[in-house]
Structures are given as C-alpha cells and as structure tokens.
C-alpha positions in Angstrom: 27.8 86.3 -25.6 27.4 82.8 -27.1 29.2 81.5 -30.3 27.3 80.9 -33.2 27.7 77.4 -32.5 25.9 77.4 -29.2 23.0 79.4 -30.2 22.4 76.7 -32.9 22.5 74.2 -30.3 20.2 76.2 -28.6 17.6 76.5 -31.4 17.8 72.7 -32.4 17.2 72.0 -28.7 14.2 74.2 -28.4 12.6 73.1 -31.4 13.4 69.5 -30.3 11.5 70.2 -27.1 8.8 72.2 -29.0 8.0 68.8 -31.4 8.2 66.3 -28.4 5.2 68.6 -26.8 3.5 68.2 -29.9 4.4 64.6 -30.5 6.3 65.2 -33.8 9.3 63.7 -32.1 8.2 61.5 -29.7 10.6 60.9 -25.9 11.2 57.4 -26.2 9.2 55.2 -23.1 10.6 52.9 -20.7 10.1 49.8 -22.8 11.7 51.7 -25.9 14.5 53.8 -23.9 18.2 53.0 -25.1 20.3 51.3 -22.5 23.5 53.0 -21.4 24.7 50.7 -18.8 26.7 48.6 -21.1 24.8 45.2 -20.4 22.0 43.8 -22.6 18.9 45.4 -23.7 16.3 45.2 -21.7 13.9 45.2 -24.1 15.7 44.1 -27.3 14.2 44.6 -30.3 15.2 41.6 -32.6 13.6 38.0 -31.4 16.3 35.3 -31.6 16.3 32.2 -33.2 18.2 29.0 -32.3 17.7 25.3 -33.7 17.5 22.3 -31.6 16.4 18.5 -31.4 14.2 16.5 -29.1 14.0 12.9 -29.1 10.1 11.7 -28.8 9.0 8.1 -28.8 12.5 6.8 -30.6 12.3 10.2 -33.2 14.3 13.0 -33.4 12.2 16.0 -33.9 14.5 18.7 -34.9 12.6 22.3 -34.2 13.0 26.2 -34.0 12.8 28.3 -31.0 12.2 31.7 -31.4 12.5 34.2 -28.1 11.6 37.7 -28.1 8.8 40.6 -28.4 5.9 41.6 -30.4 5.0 44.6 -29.9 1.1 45.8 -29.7 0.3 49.1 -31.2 -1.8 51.0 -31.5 -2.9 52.2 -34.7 -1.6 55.2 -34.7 1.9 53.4 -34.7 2.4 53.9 -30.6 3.6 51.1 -29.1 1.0 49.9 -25.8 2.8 47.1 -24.6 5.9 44.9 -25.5 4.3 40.9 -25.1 7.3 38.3 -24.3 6.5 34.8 -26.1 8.9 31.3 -27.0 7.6 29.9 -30.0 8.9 25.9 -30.9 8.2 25.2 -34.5 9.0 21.5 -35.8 11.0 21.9 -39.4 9.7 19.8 -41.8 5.9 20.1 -42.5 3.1 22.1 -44.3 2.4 24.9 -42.2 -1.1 24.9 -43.3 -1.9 21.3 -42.2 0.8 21.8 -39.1 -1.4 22.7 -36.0 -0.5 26.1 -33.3 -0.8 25.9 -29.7 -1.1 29.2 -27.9 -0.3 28.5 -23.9 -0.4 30.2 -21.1 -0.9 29.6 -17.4 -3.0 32.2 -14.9 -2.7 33.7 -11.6 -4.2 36.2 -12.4 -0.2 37.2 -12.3 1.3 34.2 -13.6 4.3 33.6 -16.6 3.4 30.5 -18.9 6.3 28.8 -17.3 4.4 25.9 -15.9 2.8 24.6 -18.6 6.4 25.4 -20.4 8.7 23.5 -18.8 6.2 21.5 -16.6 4.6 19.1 -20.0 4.3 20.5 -22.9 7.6 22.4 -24.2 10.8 20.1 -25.6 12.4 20.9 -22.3 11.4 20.3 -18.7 12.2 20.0 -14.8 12.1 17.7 -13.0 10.2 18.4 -9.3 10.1 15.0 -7.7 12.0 11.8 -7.4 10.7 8.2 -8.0 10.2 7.9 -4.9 7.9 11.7 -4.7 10.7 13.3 -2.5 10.9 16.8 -3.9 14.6 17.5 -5.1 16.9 19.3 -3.6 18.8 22.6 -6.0 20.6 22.8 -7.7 17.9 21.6 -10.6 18.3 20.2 -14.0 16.8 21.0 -17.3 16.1 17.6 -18.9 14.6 16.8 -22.6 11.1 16.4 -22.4 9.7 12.8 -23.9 6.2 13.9 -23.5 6.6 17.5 -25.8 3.8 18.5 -27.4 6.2 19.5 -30.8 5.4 15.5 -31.8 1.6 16.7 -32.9 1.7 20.4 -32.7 3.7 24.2 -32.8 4.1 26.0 -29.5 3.6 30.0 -28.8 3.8 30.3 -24.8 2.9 33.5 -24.1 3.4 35.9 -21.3 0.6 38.4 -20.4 1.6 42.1 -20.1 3.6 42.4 -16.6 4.1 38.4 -16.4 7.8 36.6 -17.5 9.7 39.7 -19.4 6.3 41.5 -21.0 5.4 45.1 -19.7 3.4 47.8 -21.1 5.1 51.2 -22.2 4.7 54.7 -20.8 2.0 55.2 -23.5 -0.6 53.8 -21.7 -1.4 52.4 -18.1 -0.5 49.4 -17.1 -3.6 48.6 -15.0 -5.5 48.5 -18.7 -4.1 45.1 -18.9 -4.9 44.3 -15.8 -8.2 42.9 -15.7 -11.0 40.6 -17.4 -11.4 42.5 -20.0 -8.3 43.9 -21.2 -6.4 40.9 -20.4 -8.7 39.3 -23.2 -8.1 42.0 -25.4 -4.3 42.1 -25.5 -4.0 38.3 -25.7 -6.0 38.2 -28.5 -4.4 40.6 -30.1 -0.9 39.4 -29.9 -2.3 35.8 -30.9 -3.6 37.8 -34.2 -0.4 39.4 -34.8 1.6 36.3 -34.8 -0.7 34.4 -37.0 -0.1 37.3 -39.4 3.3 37.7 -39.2 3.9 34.0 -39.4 1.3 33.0 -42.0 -0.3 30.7 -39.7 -4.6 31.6 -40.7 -4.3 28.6 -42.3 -3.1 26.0 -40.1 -5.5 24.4 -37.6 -5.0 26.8 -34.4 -5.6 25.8 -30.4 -5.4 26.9 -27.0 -3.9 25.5 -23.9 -4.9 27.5 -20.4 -4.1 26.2 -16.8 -5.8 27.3 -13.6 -7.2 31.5 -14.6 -5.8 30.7 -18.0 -8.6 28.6 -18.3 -10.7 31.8 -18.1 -8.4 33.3 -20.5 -8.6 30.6 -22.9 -12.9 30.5 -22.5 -13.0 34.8 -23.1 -10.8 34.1 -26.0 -12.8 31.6 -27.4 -15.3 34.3 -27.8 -12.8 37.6 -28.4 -10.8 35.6 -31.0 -14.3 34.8 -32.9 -16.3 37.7 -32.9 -14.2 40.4 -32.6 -11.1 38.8 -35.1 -12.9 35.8 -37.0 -10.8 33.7 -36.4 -12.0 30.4 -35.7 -10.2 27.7 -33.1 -10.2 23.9 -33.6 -9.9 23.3 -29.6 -8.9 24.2 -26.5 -7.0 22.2 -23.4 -8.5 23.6 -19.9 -5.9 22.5 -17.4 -7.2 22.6 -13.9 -10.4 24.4 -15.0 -11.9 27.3 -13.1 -15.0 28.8 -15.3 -17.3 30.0 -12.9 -16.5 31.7 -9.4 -19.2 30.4 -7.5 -17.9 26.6 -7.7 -15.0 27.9 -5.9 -15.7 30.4 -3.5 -16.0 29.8 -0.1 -18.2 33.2 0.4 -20.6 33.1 3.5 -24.3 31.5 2.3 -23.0 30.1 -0.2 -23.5 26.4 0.5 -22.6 25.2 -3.0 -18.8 24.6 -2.7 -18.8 22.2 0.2 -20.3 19.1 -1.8 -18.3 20.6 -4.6 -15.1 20.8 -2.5 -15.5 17.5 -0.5 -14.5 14.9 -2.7 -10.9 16.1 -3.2 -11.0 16.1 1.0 -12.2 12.3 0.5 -9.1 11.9 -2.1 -6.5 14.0 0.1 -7.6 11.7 3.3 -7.4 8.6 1.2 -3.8 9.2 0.0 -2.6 10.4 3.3 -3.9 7.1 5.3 -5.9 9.6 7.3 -9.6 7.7 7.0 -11.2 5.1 9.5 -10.1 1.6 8.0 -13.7 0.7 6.7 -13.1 3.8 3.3 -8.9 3.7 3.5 -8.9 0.0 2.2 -11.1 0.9 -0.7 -9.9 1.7 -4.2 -9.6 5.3 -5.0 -12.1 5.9 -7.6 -14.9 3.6 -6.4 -14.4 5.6 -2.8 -14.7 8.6 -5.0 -17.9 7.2 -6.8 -19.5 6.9 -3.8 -18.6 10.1 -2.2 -19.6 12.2 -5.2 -22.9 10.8 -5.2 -23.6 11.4 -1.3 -22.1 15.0 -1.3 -25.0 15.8 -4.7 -28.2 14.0 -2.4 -27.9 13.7 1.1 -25.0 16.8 1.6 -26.8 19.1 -0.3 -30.4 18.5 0.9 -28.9 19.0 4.7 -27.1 22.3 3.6 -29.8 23.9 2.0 -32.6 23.3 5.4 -29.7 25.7 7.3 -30.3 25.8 10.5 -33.9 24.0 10.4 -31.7 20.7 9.7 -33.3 18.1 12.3 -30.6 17.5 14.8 -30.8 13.6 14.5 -30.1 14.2 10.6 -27.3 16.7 11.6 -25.4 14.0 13.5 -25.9 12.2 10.6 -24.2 13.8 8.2 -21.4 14.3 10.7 -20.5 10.7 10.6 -20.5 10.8 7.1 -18.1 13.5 6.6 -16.2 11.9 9.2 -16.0 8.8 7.4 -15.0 10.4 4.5 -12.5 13.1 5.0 -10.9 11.1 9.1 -12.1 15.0 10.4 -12.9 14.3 14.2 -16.7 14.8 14.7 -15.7 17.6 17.2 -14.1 19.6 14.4 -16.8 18.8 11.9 -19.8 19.9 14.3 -17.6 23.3 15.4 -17.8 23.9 11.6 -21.3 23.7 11.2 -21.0 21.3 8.8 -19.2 23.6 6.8 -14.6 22.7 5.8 -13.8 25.4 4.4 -10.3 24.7 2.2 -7.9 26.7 4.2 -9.1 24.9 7.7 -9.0 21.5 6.2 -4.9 22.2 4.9 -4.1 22.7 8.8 -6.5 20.1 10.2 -6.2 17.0 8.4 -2.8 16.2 9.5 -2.6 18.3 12.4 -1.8 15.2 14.6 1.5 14.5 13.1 2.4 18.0 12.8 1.5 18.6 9.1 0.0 20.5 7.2 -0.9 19.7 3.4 -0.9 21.7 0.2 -3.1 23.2 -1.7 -2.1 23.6 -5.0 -1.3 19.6 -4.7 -3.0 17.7 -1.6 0.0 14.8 -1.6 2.7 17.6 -0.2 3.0 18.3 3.0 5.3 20.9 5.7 5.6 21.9 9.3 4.4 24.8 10.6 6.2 26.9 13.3 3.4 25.9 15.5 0.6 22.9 15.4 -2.2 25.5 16.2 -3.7 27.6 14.3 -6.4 27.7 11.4 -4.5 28.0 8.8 -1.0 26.9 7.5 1.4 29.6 7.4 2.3 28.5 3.2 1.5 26.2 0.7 3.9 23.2 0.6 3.1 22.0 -3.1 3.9 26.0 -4.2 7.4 26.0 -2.1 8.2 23.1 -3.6 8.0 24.1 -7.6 8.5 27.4 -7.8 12.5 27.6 -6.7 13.6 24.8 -10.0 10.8 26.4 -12.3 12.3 30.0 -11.6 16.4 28.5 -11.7 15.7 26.3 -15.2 14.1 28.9 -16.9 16.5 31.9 -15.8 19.5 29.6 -17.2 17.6 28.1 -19.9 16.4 31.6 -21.5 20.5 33.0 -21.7 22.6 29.5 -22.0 19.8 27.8 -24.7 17.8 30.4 -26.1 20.6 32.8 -26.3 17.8 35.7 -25.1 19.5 38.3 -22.6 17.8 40.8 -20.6 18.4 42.2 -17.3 14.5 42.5 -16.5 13.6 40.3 -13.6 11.5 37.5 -15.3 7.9 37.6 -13.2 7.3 33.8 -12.9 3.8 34.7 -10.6 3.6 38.4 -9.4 1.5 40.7 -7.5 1.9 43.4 -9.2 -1.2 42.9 -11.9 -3.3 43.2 -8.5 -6.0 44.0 -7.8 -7.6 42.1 -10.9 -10.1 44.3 -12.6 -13.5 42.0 -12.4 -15.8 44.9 -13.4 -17.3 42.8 -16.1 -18.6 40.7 -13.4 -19.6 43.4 -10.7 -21.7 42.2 -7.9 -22.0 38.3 -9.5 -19.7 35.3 -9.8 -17.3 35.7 -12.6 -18.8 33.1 -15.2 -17.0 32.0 -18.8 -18.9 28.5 -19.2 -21.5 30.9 -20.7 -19.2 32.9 -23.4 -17.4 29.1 -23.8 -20.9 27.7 -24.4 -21.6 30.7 -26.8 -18.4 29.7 -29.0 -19.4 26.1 -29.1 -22.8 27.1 -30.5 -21.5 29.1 -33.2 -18.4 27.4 -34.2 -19.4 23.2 -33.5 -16.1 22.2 -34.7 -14.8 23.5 -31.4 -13.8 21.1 -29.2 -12.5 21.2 -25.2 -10.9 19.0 -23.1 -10.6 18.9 -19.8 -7.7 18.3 -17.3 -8.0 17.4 -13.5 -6.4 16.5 -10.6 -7.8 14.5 -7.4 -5.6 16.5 -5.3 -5.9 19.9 -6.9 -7.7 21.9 -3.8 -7.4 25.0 -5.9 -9.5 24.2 -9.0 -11.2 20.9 -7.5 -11.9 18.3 -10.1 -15.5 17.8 -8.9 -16.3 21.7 -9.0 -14.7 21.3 -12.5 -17.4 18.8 -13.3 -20.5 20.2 -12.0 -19.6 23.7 -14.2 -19.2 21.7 -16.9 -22.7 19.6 -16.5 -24.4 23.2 -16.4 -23.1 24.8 -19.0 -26.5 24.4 -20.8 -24.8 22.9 -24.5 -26.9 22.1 -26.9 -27.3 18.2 -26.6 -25.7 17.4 -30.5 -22.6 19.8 -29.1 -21.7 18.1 -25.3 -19.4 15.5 -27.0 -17.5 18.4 -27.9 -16.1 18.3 -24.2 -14.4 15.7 -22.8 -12.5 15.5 -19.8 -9.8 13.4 -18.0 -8.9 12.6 -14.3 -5.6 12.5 -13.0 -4.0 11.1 -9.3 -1.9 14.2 -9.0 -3.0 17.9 -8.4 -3.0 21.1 -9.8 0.0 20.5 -12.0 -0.8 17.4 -12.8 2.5 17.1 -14.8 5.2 17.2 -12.0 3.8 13.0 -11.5 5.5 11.3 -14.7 3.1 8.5 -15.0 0.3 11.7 -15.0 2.4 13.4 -17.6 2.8 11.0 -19.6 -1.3 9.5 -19.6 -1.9 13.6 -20.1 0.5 13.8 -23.3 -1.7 11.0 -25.0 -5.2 11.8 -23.9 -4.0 15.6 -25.4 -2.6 13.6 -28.6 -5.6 11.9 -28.9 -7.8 15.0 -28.5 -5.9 16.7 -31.1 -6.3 14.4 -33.9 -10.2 14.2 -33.4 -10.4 18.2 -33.2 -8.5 18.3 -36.4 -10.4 17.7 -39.8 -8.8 14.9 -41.9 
C-alpha cells in the first residue's frame, strides 16, 4: 500500500508527464538542458561583458566586448537555435552616426575566427615571421594595430553548428544547413541584435570571406526584402559569387583562363618560370597574362579537339612560359591544369608541394609522385594558433566558459543544401546585382589575393565584370589586389594596405 505521500508523488508525476505530451510543460532540449556535472554551462544563458583598450595609430580606443547567445525563436516562444557572436563596441560615440560590421567567414562549416583574430578584431595572431617562416606553438595573442574598432562596431558571428552555436532539439539541424536557411538564420540573428541594441539607426555593413561572401551577397537581398533593412556596404574577402568561375567540372572550359593567372603568380614567386617572365615585375607579368588567357586561351579551348595542331603547340609554349609546367605535363593535360594537379606539379622537382589556400606555402609529401598533395600546407599552417588563441582568449579575456568544443571549420554542416541552385552553378552576383539596383547607396568592395588558388583573384574579376550593373551603379564596386592569398591578412604589409583601403571604403559608403 503506498503512503499518502507517494501517491501524490505519483499524481504530480503523471500529470507532469501528461502536460509535456501536450506541450504545457515543455522537457527542456539539449541547448536548454541544466548541467549537472559541476563545470560551466554549456550553453549559458547570460552574455558577458568585459572592457578593454587598444592602441590604434598612437590612440587608445577603449571598447566593450560582449560574448554570448541570442537565441532564435520561433514565434511561438520555442527556441530553434542558440547563435554564438563577440560583439566590440568603441565607448564614446553616437550610436546612430557609429557604423556596425556584421562578420563572418564561410566553409560552408567555418567559425568567424579568421576574419576575427586574423584583421579586423582588437586582438590578433600572429602566423608568420618577418622573415615568412610560419611560427612554431606555442602562439601569442598580440593587440591588433590594424582593428577595425578605429571606424566601425564589430558583431562576428558564428553560423548555427560553427564556433559554440547549435540548434536545439526543436528543430533539425540540417534546416540550417544549406543556402537557404543559412540566409535565413543569419538574417535573423542580425535583426535581433539591431533590435535589442538599438542599432536601426546607425549605418550597418557586412564583412564575408571566402562562402561568406555568398552569405553576405543572399543577405544583401534577405536583409532588404524580407526585413527592410537597408545596408550601407559590404567587404567581400576572397570573393566566390558564382560556381562556375570555380569549378573545375568536365566541359567546362571557363576556369582554366580564369584559374591561370594565379598559376603565372604562384610560378613567379616560387622562381619556377624560364628567366625571360621570372625577371619581370609581378603585375606587368600579370597584365600580360590576363590578357592572353581572355584571347588566344580561350579561342583554343573553345575549338576542343578541332584545335589545329600547330596552334595547339602553341599555346603549349605559352603556358609553359607562363606557369615553368614542362610541355610534357601541359600536352598530357590537354591543355587543361586543373588546381589540384598544379599544387603537386609545380614544385615537384624539389620535393614540394604548394598550398592552396595561399600559393607562397609549401610541404613535403610522403612521396614525390602522385597527382595530388596529400594536404594543404597554407591550411596546416593557420589553423593550430587560430584554434589555441582563441580557446585561451574566449576563458582568460572574455571571461566566457563553456565546455562545448568550439568548431573553428567542421564537417558536420555537410552535405550543404544547394537545392536553390539544383542542376546550375550556384550564382549570387545576380541577387547582389538585384540589391544594388534597389538600394544605390550600397556599395562593395572587393578583396584579393594573387596566391589565393581557392577563390582566384582573376575568376573574382571576370564575375564581377558580368554581373550586368546598371552603368550609373558599377562605381559602387571596387576592388583591391593583394601579394598574399586567401587570408590576405596573415602578410602584415597586406594587412595593413587592407585596413586603409577598408577605412577608405567606409567613409565613402557612409553619408556625411
């Protein structure tokens, strides 16, 4: 027989269980679940604030940092996802004449560490020496000269299973996971904070590297016509905005001229071309090369295999002369280097192997044959300080403690939903051209590397020349050209050249 304490126990617990099937009392989720392990939350609920200074240009700019959550809901109340950001705001200033930067990086998969403590957060690592030999761990969290806080606030933002962001048990995760609803969440955390921080009235931008430059060109759109809200400009950093540029798919003969001058720039900086093009100064080599690979290349690509032979043997020597490729290798390619061939060939008789990612870094293979390297050198050699800086720099700085592994680029957002672009090139010049047209105080500018072989600068370029802007509007974009590569930053002199032609961007996309 039970006491009469039990069987009310008994009935509180039913009825308990009756309302959570009903959804009166709701079972917590994993990103709302209590922790009972007697270490920090791991998603706590308050976002932490700390003060700090930075010392820009012989000023101290003293600023805010504030680390934590915001949640998205739906409206209903139930929480979707739990969105990880680090927010810098400078202290004195009008908030309404006091621009916002919203950053992230790509991936698809990828934290906003890069851009955070690669150039334009007060804090930053340091990858190479002055002498460009990467440095050995354990790595140091310097002050960053080059911060962005001197013209403008910082939001870096995580996307839902990047850094510490997930989504809950209310929904699944893959909804985030794609073109689409990657746009979506974004742009809905960047409305919430502009809310909850009163910022509809300060001028507002966007900084995207590598897929967060197709981020940044959806949200262009998303942020216009689905929450009005209207941007002053947006910083592309290592642009990818259409697919095809990029995409070394079979018949399509577009991304070899669009591919080979970063080859030309990669040979060039390597010593790796006959003497008659090494000798020459960078850009006017690259003049020249650019011009060739739009006439002559492309004309001999698009006859196929009706290409005369004498005009074939032709445009090998050219190549040759322009990426130090042996004619042999060339011919066997059928006139065709595709990215991952040309990492393992180009330095293959020293034993090398260059990066992709950034052309100037170079490894060993196991092995000196083989088609393609067995890793990307330039990757290796940023990701072990990014991932040590900002794992100390969160708890010891930011005073933010979690046990959640921070995702600084995972697999686990894959496969990438790219239904939107079903059986075509994914393409956000168009949507990016559609914002220009109906908002022409938008402006863009444009970030490149001569050694990026993931985004090429010249691919970059020929996207941006067919983007079809109205002619009153294409002084809206502007780009700029940098001897580094993908991260242009991780080179000082590119950081700090980057820094002012951003500074200078900003205060023409701002009204006076």
């Amino acid at each position: 027989m039970f006491s009469a304490f039990s069987l009310r126990t008994r009935v509180v617990c039913t009825l308990i269980a009756l309302a959570t099937l009903i959804g009166v009392y709701p079972v917590p989720t994993a990103a709302q679940a209590p922790d009972t392990t007697g270490g920090p939350a791991l998603y706590p609920d308050t976002v932490v604030t700390t003060e700090h200074t930075v010392e820009v240009d012989g000023e101290t700019i003293r600023y805010t940092a504030d680390t934590g959550y915001l949640p998205l809901r739906a409206e209903d109340g139930t929480v979707e996802a739990k969105m990880f950001y680090i927010a810098y705001r400078k202290e004195d200033g009008d908030r309404a004449d006091r621009p916002v930067t919203f950053a992230f990086n790509g991936g698809p998969g990828s934290s906003s560490v890069w851009l955070h403590l690669g150039a334009l957060g007060p804090r930053r690592v340091p990858v190479v020496s002055d002498s460009a030999d990467v440095l050995p761990p354990p790595y140091d969290l310097v002050d960053n000269a080059h911060t962005w806080l001197d013209f403008t606030d910082l939001v870096f933002i995580d996307p839902v299973t990047t850094g510490y962001s997930r989504s809950t048990q209310a929904v699944d995760e893959d909804r985030f996971h794609g073109f689409e609803g990657d746009i979506e969440s974004v742009a809905r955390f960047i409305r919430l904070y502009v809310t909850r921080n009163e910022r509809w009235s300060s001028p507002k931008f966007l900084a995207g590297e590598s897929y967060g430059t197709v981020r940044a060109a959806g949200l262009a759109s998303e942020l216009q016509d689905r929450h009005g809200m209207y941007l002053n400009g947006i910083v592309l950093v290592s642009a990818v905005l259409n697919y095809q540029a990029n995409a070394f798919d079979t018949g399509n003969d577009l991304v070899y001229p669009l591919f080979l001058p970063t080859y030309a720039a990669t040979a060039h900086y390597h010593n790796a071309l006959p003497p008659a093009q090494q000798n020459r100064d960078l850009r006017d080599f690259l003049d020249e090369v650019e011009r060739w690979a739009t006439t002559d290349y492309t004309v001999a690509l698009m006859q196929g295999d009706a290409l005369p032979d004498a005009d074939r043997q032709r445009v090998i020597d050219r190549l040759h002369q322009y990426t130090g490729l042996s004619r042999e290798f060339i011919a066997d390619a059928n006139l065709r280097v595709v990215d991952r061939h040309f990492y393992k060939e180009l330095l293959r008789d020293r034993g090398l192997t260059v990066g992709r990612l950034d052309s100037r870094f170079t490894a060993q293979d196991r092995v000196d044959v083989g088609a393609r390297p067995e890793f990307d050198p330039s990757y290796s050699a940023i990701l072990g300080p990014y991932t040590a800086t900002l794992n100390s720099y969160l708890r010891e700085e930011l005073d933010f403690e979690t046990d959640l592994p921070y995702e600084i680029l995972t697999g686990r957002v894959w496969p990438w939903d790219y239904e939107t672009f079903e059986n075509q090139y994914l393409d956000v010049a168009e949507p990016l051209r559609q914002a220009i047209h109906k908002n022409p105080a938008l402006h863009v500018h444009v970030a490149s590397g001569y050694f990026d072989v993931a985004t090429p600068y010249f691919a970059t370029d020929y996207v941006l020349d067919h983007m079809g802007l109205e002619e009153s509007y294409r002084d809206n974009v502007s780009v700029s050209y940098y001897e580094s590569g993908h991260m242009m930053y991780v080179y000082d002199p590119s950081l700090e050249r980057f820094t002012e032609n951003v500074r200078d961007f900003y205060q023409n996309a701002v009204p006076r």
